[in-house]
C-alpha positions in Angstrom: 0.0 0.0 0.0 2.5 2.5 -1.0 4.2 2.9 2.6 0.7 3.6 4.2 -0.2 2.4 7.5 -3.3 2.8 9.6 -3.0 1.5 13.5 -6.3 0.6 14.5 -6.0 3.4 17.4 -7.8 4.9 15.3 -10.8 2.2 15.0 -10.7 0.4 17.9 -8.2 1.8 20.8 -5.1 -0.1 19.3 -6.4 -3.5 19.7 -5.4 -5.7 17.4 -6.5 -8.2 14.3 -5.1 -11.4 15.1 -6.1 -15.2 14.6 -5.6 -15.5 11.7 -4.3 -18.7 11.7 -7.6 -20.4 13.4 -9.1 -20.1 9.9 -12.5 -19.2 11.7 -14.0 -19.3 8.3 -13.3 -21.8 6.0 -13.7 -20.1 2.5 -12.0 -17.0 3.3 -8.8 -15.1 5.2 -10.2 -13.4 8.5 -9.0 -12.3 11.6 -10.6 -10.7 14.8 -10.5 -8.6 17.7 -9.6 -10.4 20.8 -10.9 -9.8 23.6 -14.5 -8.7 22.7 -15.2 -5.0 22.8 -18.1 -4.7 25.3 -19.5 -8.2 24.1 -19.4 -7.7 20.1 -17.1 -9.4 18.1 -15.3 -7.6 15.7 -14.3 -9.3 12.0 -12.6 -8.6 9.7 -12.6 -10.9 6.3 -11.6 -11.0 2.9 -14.4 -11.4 0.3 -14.1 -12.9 -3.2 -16.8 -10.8 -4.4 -18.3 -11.2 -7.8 -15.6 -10.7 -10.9 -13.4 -7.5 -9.9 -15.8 -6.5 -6.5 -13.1 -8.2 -4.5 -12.1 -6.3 -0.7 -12.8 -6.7 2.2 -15.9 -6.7 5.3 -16.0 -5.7 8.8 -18.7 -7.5 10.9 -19.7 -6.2 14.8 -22.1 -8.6 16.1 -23.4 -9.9 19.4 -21.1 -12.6 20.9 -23.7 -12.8 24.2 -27.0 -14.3 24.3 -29.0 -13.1 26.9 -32.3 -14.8 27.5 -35.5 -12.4 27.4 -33.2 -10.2 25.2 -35.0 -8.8 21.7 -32.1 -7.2 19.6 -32.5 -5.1 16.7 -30.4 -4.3 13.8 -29.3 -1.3 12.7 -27.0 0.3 10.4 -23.7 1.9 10.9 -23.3 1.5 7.4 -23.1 5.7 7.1 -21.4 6.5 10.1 -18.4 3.8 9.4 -18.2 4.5 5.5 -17.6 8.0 6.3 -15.0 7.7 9.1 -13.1 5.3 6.8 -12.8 7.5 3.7 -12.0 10.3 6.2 -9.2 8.3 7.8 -7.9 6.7 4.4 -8.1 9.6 2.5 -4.2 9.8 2.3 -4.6 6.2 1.2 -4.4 6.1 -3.0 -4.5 2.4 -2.7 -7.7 2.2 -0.5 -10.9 2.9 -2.3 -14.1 3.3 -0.1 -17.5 3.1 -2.2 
């Protein structure tokens, strides 16, 4: 990436990607936060895409099941696709969409 690096202070308080080795998914690279940031686990994983959509996805989910519980989805799709081409603007070979 043209001598660019992004800590993930910036994300996630400097905690780091790692397992990648425990091939937590079979058909694809991914590696995780460790510990879990209060009870969501945080992935990141290559994607195949279809033809030249290759990249990347970052999944925070619920790693706790609490009974009596109703969750809800929602989106951080606009808040997190912001920050990122915000903080990898200086990145040429990043491209956010």
């Amino acid at each position: 990436m043209s001598g660019f690096c992004l800590s993930t202070e910036a994300f996630f308080g400097g905690l780091a990607f790692g397992g990648k080795e425990l091939e937590i998914y079979e058909e694809v690279p991914a590696v995780f936060i460790d510990p879990l940031i209060l009870g969501l686990k945080i992935v990141l994983q290559g994607y195949k895409g279809f033809q030249e959509e290759a990249g990347y996805t970052l999944s925070i989910s619920s790693d706790v099941d609490f009974e009596g519980v109703i969750y809800k989805d929602f989106s951080l799709d606009d808040y997190l696709g912001q920050l990122l081409k915000t903080l990898l603007k200086d990145a040429p070979d990043i491209v956010i969409q």
